[in-house]
N, C-alpha and C positions, 0 to 999 in steps of 0.2 A: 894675621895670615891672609894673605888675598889669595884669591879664587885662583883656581889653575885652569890652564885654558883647556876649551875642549879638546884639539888638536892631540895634545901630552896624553892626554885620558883617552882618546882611540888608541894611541900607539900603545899603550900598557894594554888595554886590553888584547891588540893585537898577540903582543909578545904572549899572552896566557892562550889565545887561541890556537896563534901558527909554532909556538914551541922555542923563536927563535927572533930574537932581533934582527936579525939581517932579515926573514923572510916579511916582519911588520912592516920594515923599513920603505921594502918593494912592494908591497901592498900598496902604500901607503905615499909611492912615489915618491923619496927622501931618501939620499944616500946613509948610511949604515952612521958613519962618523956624526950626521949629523941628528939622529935620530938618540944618538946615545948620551948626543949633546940635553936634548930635550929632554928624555927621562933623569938626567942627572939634575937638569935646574927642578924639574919634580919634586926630586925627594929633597931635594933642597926647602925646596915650599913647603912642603908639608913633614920635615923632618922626620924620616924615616927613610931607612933601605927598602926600595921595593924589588930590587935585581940582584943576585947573586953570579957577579960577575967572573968567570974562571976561562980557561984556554979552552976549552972545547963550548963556551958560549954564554948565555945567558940564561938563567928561570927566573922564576917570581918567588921572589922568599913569603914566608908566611906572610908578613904585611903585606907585600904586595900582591899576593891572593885575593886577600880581605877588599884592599882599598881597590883590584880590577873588578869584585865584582860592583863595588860601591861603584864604580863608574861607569860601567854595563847597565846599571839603574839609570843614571844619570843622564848619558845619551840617548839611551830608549826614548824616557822624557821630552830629551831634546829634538830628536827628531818627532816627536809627535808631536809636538808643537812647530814646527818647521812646514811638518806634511798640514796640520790646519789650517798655516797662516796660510800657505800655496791654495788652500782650495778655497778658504773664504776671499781673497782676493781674486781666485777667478772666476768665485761667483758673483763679486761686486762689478767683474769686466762684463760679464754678457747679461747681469743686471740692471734694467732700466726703468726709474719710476719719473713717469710722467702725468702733468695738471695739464686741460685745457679749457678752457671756454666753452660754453656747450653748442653754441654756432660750431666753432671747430671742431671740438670731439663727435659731436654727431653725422656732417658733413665731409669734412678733409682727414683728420687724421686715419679714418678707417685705411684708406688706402695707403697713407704712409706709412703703418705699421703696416699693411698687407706686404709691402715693397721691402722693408725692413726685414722681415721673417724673410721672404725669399732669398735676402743678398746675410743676414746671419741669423741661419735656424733653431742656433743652439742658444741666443738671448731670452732673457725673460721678462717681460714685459708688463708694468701695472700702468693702467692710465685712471685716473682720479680725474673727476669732471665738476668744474664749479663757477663760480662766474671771476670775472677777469681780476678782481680784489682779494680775492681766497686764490687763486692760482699765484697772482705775485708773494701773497704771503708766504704759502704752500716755499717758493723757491727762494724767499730771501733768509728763510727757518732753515733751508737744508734737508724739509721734507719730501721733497720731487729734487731731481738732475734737471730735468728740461719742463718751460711753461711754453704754452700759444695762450696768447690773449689777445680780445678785441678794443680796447680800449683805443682810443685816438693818445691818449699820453701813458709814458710808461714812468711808475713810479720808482724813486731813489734806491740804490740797494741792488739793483740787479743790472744786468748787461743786457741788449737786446740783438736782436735781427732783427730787418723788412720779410717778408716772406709772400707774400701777397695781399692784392688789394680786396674791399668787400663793398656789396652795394644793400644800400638798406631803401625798401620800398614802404610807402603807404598804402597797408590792405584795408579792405574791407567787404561784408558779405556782399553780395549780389546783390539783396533789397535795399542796401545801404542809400539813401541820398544821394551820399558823394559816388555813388558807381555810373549814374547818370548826368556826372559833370561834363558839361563841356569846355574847359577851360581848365586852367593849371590853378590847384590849391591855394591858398595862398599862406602866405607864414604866418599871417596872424590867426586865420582861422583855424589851422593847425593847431596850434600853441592855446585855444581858447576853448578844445573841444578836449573831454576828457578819453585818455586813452586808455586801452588794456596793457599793460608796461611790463616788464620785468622788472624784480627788487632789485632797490638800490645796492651798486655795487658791480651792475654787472653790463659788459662792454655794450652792450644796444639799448639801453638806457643813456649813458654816460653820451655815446656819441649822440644821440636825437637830440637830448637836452643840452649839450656845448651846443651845436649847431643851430639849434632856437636860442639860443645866448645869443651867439656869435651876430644872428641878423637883431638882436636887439628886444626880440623875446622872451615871455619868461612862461614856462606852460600852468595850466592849472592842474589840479588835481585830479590824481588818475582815476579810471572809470573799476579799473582792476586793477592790483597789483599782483602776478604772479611768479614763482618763482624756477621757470622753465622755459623754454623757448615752446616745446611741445605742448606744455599748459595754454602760452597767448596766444597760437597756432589753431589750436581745437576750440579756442573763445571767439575766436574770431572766425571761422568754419561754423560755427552753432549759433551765431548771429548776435554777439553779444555787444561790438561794436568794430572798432576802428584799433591798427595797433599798426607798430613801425618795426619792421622783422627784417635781417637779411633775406635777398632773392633766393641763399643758399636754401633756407626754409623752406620757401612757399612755391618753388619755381611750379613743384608740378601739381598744386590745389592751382596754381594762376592759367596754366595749361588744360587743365580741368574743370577748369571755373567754378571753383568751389568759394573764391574770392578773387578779388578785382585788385590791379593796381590802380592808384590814384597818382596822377601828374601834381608836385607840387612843388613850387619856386624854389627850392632850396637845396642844397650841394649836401647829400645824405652818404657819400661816401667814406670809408674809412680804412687805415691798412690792419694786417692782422701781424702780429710779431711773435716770435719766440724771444721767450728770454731766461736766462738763466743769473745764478747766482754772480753779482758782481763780487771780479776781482781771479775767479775760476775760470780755469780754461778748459771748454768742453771738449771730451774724449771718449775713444771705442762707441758705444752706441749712440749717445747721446748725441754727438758731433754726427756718427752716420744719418740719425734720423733728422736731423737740422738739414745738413744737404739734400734729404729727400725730399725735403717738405719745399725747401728753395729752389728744386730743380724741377719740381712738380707744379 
């Protein structure tokens, strides 16, 4: 016996409701003829009479008593499964989990979610903060919609955006030596002094050490390894040494002189990208908050 479709099972319940096939019918927007058509392949399917068909109209015979109200069970059912799927999918649409880099999450995106909430206020929002290796994971898993990372390369697995560009400086405290150079750095001294760093993995790391590759460097061992932006920030504020932070960072300890940039020979720039799940085409918020972030 296969399943009878839902369609059949409203209109029988109808007919026990409104009294009358012809009025299920109009209910139910379905001319009379064809409506009589459908309760008939019914009882067909499930062998039994559910209508007591005569000249002055139609009822529900005992079975078909029985089996409208087994089908009043049935749709109930169905419609609350119906009415669930509608709301968990429109809480998946104003839904949005996002990973960034802690350069970005602490300096850009505040505003781009500020902007977001203003243009859709009924979205919801988680933002997970990690360094640019945990955020592509984060998005090649399915665990975030949208990443920002700092990384100069973006790894396999996911799709990107340019979004803007970042400049990464050499700080150091005030008493530092290097605060009373008069001349520009140079990359080998760079590369030869041990720095306060970020753990490996994370985009301002990645870019200093390509870029001491690149002129042919290779740096020595870090003086600190921390794993914050905020951590080599306040090390390097409290006098502990030398460390290579974006400008986003430090702009206004550099403003305040709480530490000094240092001029050094080498191209410290790098861009910062979103990226998402290769192969996925980003939509509703995810896609909103990308254009904010590129138009910003």
């Amino acid at each position: 016996m296969t399943a009878p479709d839902t369609e059949s099972l409203r209109l029988l319940v109808l007919v026990g409701d409104l009294g009358s096939l012809g009025a299920a019918a109009a209910e139910l927007r379905v001319s009379q003829p064809s409506a009589s058509k459908r309760l008939s392949s019914l009882e067909r399917q499930l062998g039994l009479t559910l209508l007591e068909r005569t000249r002055q109209g139609c009822t529900l015979t005992p079975a078909g008593a029985m089996v409208r109200d087994w089908s009043g069970q049935v749709l109930t059912h169905l419609d609350g499964l119906l009415d669930g799927a509608r709301a968990l999918r429109a809480r998946h649409e104003v839904h949005l989990r996002v990973a960034a880099s802690m350069t970005v999450a602490d300096y850009l995106a505040p505003a781009w979610i500020s902007t977001l909430r203003t243009t859709l206020p009924e979205a919801h929002l988680e933002l997970d903060v990690g360094n640019s290796v945990s955020v592509c994971d984060r998005v090649r898993h399915g665990q975030c919609d949208l990443g920002f990372i700092e990384t100069p390369s973006v790894p396999e697995g996911v799709s990107r955006r340019y979004v803007t560009g970042d400049r990464m400086v050499v700080v150091v405290p005030p008493e530092h030596p290097w605060a009373q150079l008069r001349r520009s750095l140079s990359v080998t001294e760079l590369a030869a002094t041990p720095l306060i760093v970020r753990e490996r993995g994370s985009g301002t790391r990645e870019t200093l050490y390509q870029a001491l590759s690149y002129r042919g460097s290779d740096p020595v061992a870090p003086l600190l390894e921390l794993h914050s932006t905020t951590a080599v920030r306040n090390s390097v504020v409290a006098g502990a040494g030398p460390a290579v932070l974006s400008v986003l960072a430090v702009a206004t300890d550099l403003a305040e002189a709480r530490m000094v940039e240092v001029d050094v020979d080498l191209d410290l720039r790098r861009p910062l990208h979103a990226v998402w799940r290769a192969g996925h085409r980003l939509t509703g918020p995810a896609a909103a908050l990308l254009a904010i972030a590129v138009r910003s």
